[in-house]
VEXGU-854358 format. One record per residue (C-alpha): residue number from 1; residue in three letters; z, y, x negated. Coordinates in steps of 0.05 Angstrom, whole numbers. Example, Ala and Ser with C-alpha at 12.3 -4.5 7.8 and 13.67 -1.06 7.14 Angstrom:
<rs>
n 1&res ALA&pz 156&py -90&px -246
n 2&res SER&pz 143&py -21&px -273
</rs>
This chain:
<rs>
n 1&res UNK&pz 1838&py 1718&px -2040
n 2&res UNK&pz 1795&py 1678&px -1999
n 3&res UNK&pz 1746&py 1719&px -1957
n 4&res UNK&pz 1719&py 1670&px -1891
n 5&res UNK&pz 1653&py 1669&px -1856
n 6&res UNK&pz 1699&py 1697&px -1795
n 7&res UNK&pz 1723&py 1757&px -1834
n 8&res UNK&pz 1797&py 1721&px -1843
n 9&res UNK&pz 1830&py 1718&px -1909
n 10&res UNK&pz 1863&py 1662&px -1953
n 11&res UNK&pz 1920&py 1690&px -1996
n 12&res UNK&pz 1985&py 1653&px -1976
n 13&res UNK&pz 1976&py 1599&px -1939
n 14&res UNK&pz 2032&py 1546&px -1910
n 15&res UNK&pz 2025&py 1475&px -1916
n 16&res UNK&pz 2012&py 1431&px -1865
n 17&res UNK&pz 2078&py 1422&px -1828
n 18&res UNK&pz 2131&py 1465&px -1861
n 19&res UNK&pz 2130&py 1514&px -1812
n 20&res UNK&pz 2126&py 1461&px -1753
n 21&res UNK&pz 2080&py 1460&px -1705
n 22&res UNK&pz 2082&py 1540&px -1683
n 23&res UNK&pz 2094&py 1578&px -1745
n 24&res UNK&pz 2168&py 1587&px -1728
n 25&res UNK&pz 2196&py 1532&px -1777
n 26&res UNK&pz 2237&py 1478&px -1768
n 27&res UNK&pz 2305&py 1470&px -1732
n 28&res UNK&pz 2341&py 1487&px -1802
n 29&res UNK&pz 2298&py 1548&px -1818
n 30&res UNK&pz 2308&py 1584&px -1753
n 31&res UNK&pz 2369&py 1615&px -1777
n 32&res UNK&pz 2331&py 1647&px -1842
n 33&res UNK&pz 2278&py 1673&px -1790
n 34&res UNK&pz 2329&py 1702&px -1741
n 35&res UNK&pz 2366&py 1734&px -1810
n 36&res UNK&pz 2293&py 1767&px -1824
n 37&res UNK&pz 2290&py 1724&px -1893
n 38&res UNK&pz 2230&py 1687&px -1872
n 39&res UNK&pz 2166&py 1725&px -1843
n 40&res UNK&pz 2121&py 1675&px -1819
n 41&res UNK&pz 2070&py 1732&px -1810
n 42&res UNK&pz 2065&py 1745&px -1883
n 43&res UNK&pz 2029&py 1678&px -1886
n 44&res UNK&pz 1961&py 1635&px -1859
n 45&res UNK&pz 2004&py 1576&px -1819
n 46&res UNK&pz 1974&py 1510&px -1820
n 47&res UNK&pz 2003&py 1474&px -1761
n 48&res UNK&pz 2038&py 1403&px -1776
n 49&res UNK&pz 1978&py 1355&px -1772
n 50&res UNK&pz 1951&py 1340&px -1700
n 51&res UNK&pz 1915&py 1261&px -1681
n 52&res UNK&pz 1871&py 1264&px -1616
n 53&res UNK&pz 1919&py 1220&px -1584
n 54&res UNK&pz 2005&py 1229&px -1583
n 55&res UNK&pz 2018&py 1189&px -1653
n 56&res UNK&pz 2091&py 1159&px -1663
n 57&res UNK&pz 2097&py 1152&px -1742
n 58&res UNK&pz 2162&py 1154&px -1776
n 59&res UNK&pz 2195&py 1219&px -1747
n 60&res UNK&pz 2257&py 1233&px -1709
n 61&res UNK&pz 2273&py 1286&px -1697
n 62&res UNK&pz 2350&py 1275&px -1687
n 63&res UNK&pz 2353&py 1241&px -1764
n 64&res UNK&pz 2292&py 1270&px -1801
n 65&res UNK&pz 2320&py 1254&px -1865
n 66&res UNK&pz 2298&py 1173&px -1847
n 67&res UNK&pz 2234&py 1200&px -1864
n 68&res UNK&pz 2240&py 1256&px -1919
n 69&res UNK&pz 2288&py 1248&px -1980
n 70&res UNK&pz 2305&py 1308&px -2027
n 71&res UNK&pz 2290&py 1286&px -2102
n 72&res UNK&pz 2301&py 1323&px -2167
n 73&res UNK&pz 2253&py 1385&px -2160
n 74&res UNK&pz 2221&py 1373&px -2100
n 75&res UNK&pz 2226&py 1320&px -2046
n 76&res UNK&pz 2188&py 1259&px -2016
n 77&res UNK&pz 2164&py 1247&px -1940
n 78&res UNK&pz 2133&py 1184&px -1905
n 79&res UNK&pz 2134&py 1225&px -1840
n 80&res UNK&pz 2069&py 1194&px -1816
n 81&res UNK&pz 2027&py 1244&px -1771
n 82&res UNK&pz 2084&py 1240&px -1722
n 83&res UNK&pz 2055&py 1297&px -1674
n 84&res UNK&pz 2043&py 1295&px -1591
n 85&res UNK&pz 1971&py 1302&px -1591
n 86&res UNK&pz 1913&py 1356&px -1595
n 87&res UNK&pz 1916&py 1371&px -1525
n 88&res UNK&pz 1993&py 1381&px -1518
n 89&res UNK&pz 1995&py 1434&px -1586
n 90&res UNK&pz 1942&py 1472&px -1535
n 91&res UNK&pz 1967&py 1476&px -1480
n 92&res UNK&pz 2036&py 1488&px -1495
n 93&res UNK&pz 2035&py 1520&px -1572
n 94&res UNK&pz 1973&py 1555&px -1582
n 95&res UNK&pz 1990&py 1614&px -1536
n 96&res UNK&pz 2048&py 1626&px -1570
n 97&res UNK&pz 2029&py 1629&px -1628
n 98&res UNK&pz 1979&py 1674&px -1601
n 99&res UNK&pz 2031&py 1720&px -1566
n 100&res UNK&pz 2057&py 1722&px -1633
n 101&res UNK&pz 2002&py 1741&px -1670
n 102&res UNK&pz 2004&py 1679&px -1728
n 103&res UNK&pz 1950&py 1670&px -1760
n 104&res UNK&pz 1936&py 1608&px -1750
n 105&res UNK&pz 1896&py 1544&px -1785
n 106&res UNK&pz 1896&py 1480&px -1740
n 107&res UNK&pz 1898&py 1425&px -1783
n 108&res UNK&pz 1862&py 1353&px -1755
n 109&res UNK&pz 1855&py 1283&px -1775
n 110&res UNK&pz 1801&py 1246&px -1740
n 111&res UNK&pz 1802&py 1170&px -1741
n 112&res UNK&pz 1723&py 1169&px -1729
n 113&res UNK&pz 1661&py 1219&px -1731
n 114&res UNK&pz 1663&py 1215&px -1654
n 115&res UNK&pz 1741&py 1240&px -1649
n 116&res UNK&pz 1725&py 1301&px -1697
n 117&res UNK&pz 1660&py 1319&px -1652
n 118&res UNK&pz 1720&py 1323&px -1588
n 119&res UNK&pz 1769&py 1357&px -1641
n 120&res UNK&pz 1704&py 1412&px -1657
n 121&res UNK&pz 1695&py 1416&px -1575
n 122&res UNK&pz 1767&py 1429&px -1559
n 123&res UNK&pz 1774&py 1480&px -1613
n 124&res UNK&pz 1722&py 1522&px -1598
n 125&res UNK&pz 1744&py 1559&px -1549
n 126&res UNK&pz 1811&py 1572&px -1588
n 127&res UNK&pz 1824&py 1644&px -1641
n 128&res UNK&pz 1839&py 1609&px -1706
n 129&res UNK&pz 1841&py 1631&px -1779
n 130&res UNK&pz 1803&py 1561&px -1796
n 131&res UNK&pz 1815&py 1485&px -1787
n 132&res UNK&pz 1827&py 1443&px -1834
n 133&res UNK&pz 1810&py 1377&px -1838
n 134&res UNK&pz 1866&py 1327&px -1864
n 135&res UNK&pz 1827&py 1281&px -1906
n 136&res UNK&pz 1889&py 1257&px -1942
n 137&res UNK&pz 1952&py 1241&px -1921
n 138&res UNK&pz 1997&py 1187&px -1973
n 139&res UNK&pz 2027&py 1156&px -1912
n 140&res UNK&pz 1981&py 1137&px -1869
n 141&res UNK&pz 1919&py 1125&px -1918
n 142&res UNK&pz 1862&py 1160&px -1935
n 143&res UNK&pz 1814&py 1196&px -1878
n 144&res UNK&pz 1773&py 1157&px -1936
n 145&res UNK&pz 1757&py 1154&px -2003
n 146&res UNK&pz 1679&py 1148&px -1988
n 147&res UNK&pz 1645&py 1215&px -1998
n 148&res UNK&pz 1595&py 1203&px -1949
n 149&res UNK&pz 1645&py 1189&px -1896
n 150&res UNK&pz 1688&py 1244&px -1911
n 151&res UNK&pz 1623&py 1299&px -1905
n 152&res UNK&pz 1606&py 1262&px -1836
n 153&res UNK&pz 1675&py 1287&px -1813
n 154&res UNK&pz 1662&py 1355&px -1834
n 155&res UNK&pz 1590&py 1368&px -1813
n 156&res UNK&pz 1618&py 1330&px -1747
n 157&res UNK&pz 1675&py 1389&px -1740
n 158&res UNK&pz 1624&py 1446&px -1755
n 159&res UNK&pz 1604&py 1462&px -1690
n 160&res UNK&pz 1673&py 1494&px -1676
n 161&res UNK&pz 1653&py 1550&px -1700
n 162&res UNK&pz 1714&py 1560&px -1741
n 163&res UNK&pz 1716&py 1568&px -1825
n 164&res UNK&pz 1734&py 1484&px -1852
n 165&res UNK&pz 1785&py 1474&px -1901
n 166&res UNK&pz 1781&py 1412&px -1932
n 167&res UNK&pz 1856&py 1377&px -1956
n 168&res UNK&pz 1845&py 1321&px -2014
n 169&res UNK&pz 1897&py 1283&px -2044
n 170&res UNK&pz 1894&py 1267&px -2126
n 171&res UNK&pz 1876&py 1192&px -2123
n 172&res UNK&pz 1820&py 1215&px -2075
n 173&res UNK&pz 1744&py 1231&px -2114
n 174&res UNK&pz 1763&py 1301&px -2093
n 175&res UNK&pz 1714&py 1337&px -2144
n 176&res UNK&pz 1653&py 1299&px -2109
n 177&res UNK&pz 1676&py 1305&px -2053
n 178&res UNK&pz 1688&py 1385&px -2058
n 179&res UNK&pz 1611&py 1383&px -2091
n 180&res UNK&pz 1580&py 1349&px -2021
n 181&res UNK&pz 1616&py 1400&px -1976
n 182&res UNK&pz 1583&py 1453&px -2017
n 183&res UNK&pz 1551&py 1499&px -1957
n 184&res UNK&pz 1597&py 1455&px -1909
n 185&res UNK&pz 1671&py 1475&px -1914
n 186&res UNK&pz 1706&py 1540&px -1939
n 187&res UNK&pz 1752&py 1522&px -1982
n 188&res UNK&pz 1786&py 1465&px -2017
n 189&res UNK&pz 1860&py 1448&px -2018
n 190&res UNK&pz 1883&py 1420&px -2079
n 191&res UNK&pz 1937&py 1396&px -2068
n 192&res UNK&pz 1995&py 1377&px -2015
n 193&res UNK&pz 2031&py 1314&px -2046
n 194&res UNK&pz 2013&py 1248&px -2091
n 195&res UNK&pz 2029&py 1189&px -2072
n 196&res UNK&pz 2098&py 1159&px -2098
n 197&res UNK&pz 2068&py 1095&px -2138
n 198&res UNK&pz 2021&py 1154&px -2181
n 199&res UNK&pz 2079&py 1194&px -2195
n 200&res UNK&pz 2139&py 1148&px -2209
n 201&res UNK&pz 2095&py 1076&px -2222
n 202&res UNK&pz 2155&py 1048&px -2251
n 203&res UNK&pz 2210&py 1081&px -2202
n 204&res UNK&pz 2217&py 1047&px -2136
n 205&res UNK&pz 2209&py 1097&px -2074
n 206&res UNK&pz 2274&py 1109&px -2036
n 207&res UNK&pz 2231&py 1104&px -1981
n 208&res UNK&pz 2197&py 1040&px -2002
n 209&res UNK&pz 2204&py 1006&px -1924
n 210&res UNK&pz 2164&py 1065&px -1904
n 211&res UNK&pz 2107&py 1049&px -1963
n 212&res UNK&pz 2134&py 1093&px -2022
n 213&res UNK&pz 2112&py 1160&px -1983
n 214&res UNK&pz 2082&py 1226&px -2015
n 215&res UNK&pz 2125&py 1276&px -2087
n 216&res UNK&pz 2109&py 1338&px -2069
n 217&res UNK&pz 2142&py 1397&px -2107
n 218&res UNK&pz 2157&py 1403&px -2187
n 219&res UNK&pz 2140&py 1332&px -2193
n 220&res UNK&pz 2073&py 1340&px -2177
n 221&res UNK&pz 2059&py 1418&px -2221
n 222&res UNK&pz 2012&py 1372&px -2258
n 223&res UNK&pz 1974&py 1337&px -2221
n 224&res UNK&pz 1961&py 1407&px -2181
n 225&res UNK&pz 1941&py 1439&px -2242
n 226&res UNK&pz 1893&py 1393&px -2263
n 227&res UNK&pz 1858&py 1381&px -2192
n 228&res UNK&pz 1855&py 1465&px -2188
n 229&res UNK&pz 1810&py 1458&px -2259
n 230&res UNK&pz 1768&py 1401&px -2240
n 231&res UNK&pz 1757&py 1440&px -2173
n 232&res UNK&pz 1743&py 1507&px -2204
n 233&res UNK&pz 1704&py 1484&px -2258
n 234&res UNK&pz 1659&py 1434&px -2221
n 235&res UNK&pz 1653&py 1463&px -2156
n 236&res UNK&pz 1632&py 1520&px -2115
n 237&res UNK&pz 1683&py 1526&px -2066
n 238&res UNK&pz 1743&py 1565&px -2075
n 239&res UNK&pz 1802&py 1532&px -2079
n 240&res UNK&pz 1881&py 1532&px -2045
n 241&res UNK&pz 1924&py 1512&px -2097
n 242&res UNK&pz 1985&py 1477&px -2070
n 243&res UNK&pz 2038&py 1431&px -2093
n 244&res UNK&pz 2098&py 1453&px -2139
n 245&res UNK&pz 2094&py 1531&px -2129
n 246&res UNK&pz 2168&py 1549&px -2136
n 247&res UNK&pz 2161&py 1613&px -2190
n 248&res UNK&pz 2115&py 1673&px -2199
n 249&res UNK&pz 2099&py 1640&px -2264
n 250&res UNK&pz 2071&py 1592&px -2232
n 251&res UNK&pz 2025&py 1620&px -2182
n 252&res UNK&pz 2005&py 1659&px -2244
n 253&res UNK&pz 1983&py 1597&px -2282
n 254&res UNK&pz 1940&py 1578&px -2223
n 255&res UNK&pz 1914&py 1649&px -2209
n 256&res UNK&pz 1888&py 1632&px -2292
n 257&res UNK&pz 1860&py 1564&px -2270
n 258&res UNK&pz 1818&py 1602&px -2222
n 259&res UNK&pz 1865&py 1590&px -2159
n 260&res UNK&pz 1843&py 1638&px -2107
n 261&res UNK&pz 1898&py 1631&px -2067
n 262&res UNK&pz 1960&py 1591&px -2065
n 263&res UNK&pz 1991&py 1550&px -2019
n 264&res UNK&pz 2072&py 1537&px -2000
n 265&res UNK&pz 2101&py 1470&px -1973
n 266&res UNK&pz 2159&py 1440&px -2007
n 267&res UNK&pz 2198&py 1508&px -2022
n 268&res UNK&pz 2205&py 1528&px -1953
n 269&res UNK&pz 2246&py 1458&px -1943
n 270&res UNK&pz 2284&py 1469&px -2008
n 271&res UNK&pz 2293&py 1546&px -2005
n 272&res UNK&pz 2258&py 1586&px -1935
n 273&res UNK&pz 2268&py 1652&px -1967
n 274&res UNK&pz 2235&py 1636&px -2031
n 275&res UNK&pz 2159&py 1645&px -2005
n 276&res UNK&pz 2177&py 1714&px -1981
n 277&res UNK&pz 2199&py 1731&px -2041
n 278&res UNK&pz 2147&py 1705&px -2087
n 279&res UNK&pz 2097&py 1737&px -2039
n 280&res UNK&pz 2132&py 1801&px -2047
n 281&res UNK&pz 2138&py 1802&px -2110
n 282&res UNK&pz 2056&py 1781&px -2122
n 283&res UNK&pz 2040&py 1839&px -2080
n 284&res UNK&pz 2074&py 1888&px -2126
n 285&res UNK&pz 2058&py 1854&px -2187
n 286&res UNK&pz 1981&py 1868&px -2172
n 287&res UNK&pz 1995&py 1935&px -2138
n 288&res UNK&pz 2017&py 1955&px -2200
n 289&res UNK&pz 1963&py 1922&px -2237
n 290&res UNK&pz 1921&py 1965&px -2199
n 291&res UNK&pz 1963&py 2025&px -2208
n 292&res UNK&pz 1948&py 2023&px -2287
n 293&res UNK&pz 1888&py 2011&px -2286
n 294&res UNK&pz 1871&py 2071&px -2248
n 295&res UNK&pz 1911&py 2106&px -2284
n 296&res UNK&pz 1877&py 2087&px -2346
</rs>
């Protein structure tokens, strides 16, 4: 567990965009949540990524599969930041969510130092979990892969007043960049998805017209793994460990790596009841970890 400057926790935490933009999941996963088979209050929900400005990418919502593929263990996206805008999640999401009581991370990319000073202004006023800052996403390019740059954006979002979680990517210099946010953000995220050309460099993308898009799931369990080490071992802050998280096994292997919590993304697309479950069944595993030991 993560414990925040605000009091909030870090334990399971959504990826960016699985659940949507309000926590309540996508078109196909409404059914699961209506059935009671997936609890989005069991989890932190990080809202799909929000721009300043209404951002078209790749997107459609009538034939999202132009824009995410399922691939052997996991899947592949080139969605692109499609999302309407800061101001429209606001205005029209927030207070559900709030009525709902999600606890809620917003997550932002800024396209200057001067958009993530607005982003920190229009978030102030808002009851969040944390923000996190998007400084990687594999289909639109890097925030950046300068270090400096990337702190600017942080310090810039500070003044919101709300705990920063930082997202890096693998081909990013995450481990310096985690060590210059020291004091800064919260928590790192390590990690969402890897770019297509890192994981299959000989395998063309099936979405190669989009730019080869972002393997997240199974395909990526290494790459997690050893960006969770390098993180742990070379930084201060505590660390989200996301990407490939499909069994209790493996949330245990993190948890050894020094994970402090762990993060869900590509399971909710390939199974929605399986972070429930996993959740569940982490919960009793410690309880009765806990059990035995007082016991004992």
């Amino acid at each position: 567990m993560i414990r925040l400057s605000n009091g909030e926790q870090l334990d399971f935490v959504v990826a960016s965009g699985a659940l949507a933009f309000d926590g309540r999941g996508w078109v196909w996963e409404w059914p699961f949540r209506w059935l009671g088979l997936l609890n989005p209050r069991a989890f932190q929900i990080v809202v799909k990524t929000l721009t300043l400005q209404p951002r078209k990418g790749n997107l459609v919502w009538y034939k999202p599969w132009s824009c995410v593929r399922i691939i052997k263990g996991g899947a592949v996206n080139a969605v692109g930041l499609t999302n309407p805008g800061i101001d429209w999640w606001i205005e029209r999401v927030y207070p559900r969510m709030r009525q709902w009581q999600f606890k809620t991370i917003v997550s932002v990319y800024p396209e200057s130092v001067e958009e993530a000073r607005v982003f920190a202004e229009k978030l102030k006023p808002l009851s969040l979990v944390a923000v996190e800052l998007n400084a990687s996403c594999p289909n639109t390019g890097h925030l950046s892969d300068k270090v400096d740059y990337v702190a600017a954006m942080a310090e810039a979002l500070k003044p919101s007043g709300h705990p920063l979680v930082v997202k890096v990517s693998y081909d990013q210099p995450y481990v310096e960049i985690a060590q210059r946010l020291e004091g800064v953000a919260e928590a790192m995220w390590a990690i969402n998805s890897v770019p297509w050309r890192t994981v299959f460099p000989e395998k063309p993308s099936p979405l190669a017209a989009l730019g080869g898009g972002g393997v997240s799931g199974e395909p990526i369990r290494a790459y997690t793994r050893e960006a969770v080490a390098n993180l742990v071992n070379q930084s201060a802050l505590p660390v989200i460990a996301g990407g490939g998280i499909y069994t209790l096994q493996d949330m245990e292997e993190l948890a050894a790596l020094g994970a402090s919590a762990f993060g869900f993304g590509t399971l909710f697309l390939r199974n929605p009841t399986m972070p429930n479950r996993l959740v569940e069944a982490w919960q009793a595993k410690q309880s009765a970890k806990t059990e035995m030991s007082s016991s004992s």
